[in-house]
C-alpha positions as CSV (number, residue, x, y, z in Angstrom):
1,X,9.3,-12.9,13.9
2,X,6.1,-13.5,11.9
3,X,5.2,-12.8,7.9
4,X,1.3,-12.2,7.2
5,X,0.2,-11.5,3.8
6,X,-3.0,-9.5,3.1
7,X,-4.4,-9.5,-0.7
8,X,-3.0,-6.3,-2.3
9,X,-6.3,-5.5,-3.7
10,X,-8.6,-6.1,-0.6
11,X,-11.2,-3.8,-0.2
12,X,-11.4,-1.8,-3.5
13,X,-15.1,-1.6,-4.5
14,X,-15.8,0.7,-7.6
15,X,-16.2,4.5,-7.1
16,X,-15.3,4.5,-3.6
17,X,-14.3,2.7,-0.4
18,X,-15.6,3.6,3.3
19,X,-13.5,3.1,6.0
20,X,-15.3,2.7,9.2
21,X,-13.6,3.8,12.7
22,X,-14.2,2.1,15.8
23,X,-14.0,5.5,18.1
24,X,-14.0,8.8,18.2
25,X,-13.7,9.1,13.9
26,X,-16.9,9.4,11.4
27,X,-17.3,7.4,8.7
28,X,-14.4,8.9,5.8
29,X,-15.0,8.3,2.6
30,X,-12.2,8.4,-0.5
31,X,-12.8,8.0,-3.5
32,X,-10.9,5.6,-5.8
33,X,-10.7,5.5,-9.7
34,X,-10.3,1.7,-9.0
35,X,-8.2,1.0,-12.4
36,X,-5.9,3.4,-12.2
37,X,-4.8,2.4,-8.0
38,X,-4.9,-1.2,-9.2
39,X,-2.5,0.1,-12.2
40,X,0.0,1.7,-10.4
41,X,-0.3,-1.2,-7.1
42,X,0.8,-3.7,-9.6
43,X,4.0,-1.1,-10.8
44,X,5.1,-1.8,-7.2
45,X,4.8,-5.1,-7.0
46,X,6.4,-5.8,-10.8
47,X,9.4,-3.3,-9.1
48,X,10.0,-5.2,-6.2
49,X,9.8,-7.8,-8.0
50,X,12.7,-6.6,-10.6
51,X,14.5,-5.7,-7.5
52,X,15.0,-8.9,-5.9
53,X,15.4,-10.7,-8.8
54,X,18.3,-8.4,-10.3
55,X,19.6,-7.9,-6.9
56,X,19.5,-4.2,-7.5
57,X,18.0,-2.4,-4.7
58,X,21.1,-0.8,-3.0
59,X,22.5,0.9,-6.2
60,X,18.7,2.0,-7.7
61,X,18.3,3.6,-4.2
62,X,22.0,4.5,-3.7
63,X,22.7,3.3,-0.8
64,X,25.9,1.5,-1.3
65,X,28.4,4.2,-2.6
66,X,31.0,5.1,0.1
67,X,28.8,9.5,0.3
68,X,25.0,6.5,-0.5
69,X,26.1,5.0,3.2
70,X,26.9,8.3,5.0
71,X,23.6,9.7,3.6
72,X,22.0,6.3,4.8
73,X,23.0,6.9,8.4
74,X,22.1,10.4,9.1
75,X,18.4,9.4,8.0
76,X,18.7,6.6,10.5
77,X,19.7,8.8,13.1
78,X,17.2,11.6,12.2
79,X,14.1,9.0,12.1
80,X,15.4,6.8,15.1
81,X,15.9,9.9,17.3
82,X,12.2,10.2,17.7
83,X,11.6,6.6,19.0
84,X,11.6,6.0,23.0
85,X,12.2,2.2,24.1
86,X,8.9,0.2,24.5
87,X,7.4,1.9,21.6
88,X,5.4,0.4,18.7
89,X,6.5,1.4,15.3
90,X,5.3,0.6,12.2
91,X,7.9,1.1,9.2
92,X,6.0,1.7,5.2
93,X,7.8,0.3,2.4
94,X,10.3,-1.9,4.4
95,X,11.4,-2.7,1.1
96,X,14.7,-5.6,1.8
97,X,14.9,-4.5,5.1
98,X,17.9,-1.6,5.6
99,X,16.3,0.3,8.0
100,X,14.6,-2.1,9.7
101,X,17.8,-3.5,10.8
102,X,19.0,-0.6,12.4
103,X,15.4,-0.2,14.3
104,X,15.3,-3.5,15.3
105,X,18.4,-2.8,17.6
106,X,16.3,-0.4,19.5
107,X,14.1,-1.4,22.0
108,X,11.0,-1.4,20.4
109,X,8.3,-3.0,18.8
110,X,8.3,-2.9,14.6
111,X,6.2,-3.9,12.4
112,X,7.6,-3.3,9.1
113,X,5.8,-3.9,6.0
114,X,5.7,-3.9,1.9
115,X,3.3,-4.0,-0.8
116,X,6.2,-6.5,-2.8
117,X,6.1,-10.0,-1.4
118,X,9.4,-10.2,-3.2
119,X,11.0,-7.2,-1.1
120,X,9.7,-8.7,2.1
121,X,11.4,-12.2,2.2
122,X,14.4,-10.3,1.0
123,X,14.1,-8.5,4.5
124,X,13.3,-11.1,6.4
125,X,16.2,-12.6,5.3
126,X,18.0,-10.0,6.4
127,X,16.9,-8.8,9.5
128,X,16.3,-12.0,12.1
129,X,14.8,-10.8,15.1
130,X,12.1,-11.4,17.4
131,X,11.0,-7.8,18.0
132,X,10.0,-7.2,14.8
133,X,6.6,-8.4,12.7
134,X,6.2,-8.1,8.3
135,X,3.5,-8.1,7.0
136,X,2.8,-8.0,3.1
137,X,0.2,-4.8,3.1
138,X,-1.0,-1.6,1.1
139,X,-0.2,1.2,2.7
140,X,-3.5,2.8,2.4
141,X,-5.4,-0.2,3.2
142,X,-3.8,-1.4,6.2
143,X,-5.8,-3.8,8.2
144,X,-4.5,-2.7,11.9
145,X,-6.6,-1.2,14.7
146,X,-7.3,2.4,15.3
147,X,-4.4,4.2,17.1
148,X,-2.2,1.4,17.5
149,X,1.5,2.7,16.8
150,X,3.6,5.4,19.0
151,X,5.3,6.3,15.4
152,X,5.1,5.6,11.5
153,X,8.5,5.9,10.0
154,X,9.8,5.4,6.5
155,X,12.9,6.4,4.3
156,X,12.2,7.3,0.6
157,X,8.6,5.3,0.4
158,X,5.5,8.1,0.4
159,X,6.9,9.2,-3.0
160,X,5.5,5.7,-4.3
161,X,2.3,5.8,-2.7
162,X,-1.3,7.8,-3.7
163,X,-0.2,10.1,-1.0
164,X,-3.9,11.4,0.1
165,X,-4.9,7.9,1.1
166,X,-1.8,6.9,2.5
167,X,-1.8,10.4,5.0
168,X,-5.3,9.3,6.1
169,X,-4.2,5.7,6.9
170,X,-1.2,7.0,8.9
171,X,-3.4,9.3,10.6
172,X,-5.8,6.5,11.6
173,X,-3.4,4.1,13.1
174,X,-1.2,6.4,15.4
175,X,-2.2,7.3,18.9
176,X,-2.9,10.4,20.1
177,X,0.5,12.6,20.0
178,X,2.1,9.6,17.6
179,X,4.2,10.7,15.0
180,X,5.1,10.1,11.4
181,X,8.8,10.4,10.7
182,X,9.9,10.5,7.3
183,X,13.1,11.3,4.6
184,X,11.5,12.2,1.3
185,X,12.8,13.3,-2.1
186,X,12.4,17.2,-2.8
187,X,10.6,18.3,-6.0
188,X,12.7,21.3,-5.9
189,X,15.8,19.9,-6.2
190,X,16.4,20.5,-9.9
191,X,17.9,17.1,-10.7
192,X,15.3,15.1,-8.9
193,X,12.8,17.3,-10.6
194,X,14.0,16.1,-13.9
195,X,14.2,12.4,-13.0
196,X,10.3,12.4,-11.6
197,X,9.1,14.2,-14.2
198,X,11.0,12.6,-17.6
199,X,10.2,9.2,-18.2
200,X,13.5,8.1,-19.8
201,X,15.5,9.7,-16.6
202,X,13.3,7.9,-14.7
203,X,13.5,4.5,-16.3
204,X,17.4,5.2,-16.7
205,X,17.4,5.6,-12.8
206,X,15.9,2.7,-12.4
207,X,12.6,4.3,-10.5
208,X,9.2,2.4,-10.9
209,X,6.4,4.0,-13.3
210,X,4.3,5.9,-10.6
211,X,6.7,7.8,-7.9
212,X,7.4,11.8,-7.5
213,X,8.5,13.6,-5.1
214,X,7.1,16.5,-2.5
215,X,6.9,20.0,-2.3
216,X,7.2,20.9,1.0
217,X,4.1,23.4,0.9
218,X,1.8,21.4,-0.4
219,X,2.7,18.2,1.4
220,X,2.4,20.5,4.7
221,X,-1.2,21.7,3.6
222,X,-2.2,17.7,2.9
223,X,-0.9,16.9,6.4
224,X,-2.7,19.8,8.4
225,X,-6.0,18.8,6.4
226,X,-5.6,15.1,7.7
227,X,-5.8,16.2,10.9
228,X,-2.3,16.3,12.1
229,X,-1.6,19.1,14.4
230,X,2.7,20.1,15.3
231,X,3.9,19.4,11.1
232,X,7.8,20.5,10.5
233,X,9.3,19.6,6.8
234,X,12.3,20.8,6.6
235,X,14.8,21.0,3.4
236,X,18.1,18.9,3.9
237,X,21.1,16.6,2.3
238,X,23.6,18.2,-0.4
239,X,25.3,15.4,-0.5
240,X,25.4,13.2,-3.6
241,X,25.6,9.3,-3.4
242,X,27.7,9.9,-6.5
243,X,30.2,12.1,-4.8
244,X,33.6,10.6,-4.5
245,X,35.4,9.3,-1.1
246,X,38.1,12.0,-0.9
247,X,35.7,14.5,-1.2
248,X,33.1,13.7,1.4
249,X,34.1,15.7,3.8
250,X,34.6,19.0,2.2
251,X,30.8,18.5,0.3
252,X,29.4,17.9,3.3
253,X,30.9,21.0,5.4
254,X,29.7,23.1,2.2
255,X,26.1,21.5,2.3
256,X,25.8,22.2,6.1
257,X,26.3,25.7,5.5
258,X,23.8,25.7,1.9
259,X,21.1,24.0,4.6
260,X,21.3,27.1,6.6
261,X,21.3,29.5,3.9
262,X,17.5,30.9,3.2
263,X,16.4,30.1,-0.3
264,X,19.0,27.9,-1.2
265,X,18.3,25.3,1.0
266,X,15.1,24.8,-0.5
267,X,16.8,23.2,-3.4
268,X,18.6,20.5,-1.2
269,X,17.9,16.8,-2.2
270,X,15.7,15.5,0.4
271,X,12.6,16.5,2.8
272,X,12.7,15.7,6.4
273,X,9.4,15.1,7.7
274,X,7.5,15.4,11.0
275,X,3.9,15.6,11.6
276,X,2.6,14.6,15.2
277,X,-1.5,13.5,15.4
């Protein structure tokens, strides 16, 4: 297991930044307003930060509540279905490391990575393995090679990125057919629409300044104009974290069916995201 550490502001130049690829890509060029990426970069970082120091991570992202676990698992099983052994995989936004420990029991390659330093000696901490790499990087400005990973995976991390340039970098560094896997936050869930959108619910939730959430249309359209060619984002999860143990299992039956329903699924909590190169 290794750590690297790459400057979080490498390679911002005022107005723009060109990103040169090594085969079959022209030069791309995106522009930056340089202040505010550096702005919301160091939001990150001060939230990791606050994260590892209060200790907080698991209840801000509600993973720990009896329905926060169950929830936890069927994104690990929907992400980790995708992966075949031997693969290299490259998780965003490791954060302290939950999924990477289920990935690293697979038989794969990861390289998992976060913009907080913070976040990622929590993780390392936590996950001891040989098979997998962190690195402390931006997530659109990653230094690796052209086409290098089988699969880009993440759970609840694109919402905290610029999206555009993060799309672009995923694009770059997965091989032809590689896919990005991903659980997002819906914007059309009405209570996640309120907490992205309200600063107070936000801060009250204990989300950093900058993150959203997706609508599936127009994340579909920014995918297909990156280049990526088979796209599915699909509507899932009515199961709160704050949802008691004795009714678990009745809430989930209910929210099977509401996935299935037209229209009203579109309101469930969470995105599941697949986009193949």
């Amino acid at each position: 297991m290794a750590i690297h550490f790459q400057q979080p502001f490498l390679f911002l130049t005022q107005g723009s930044i060109r990103k040169q690829n090594e085969k079959k890509y022209s030069w791309i060029e995106l522009e930056y307003d340089v202040k505010d990426t550096e702005k919301k970069i160091a939001h990150e970082i001060d939230h990791g930060k606050y994260l590892s120091e209060t200790g907080l991570a698991g209840k801000v992202w509600n993973w720990e509540t009896p329905a926060g676990k169950i929830r936890w698992q069927r994104r690990v099983q929907m992400i980790s279905q995708w992966l075949h052994d031997g693969d290299e995989v490259l998780e965003l936004g490791c954060g302290t490391g939950y999924f990477t420990q289920e990935l690293v029991a697979r038989k794969i390659h990861l390289t998992a990575i976060d913009i907080s330093p913070e976040l990622i000696a929590e993780a390392q901490k936590r996950v001891r393995s040989a098979s997998v790499d962190f690195a402390v990087q931006n997530a659109f400005q990653m230094t690796f090679e052209n086409e290098r990973f089988d699969a880009v995976v993440g759970s609840s991390v694109l919402h905290h990125l610029e999206i555009e340039k993060a799309v672009i970098e995923i694009f770059r560094v997965l091989k032809p057919t590689g896919k990005m896997i991903f659980t997002e936050p819906n914007m059309m869930n009405p209570q996640i629409a309120l907490q992205k959108n309200i600063p107070w619910l936000k801060r009250k939730a204990g989300d950093s300044p900058d993150e959203t959430a997706f609508f599936r249309w127009k994340l579909k359209s920014l995918l297909r104009n990156a280049g990526f060619k088979v796209i599915s984002i699909v509507p899932f999860d009515f199961l709160h974290p704050a949802v008691p143990l004795r009714l678990i299992k009745p809430v989930r039956h209910f929210g099977n069916i509401l996935e299935k329903m037209p229209l009203v699924k579109e309101i469930a909590g969470s995105l599941y995201i697949m986009a193949e190169k």
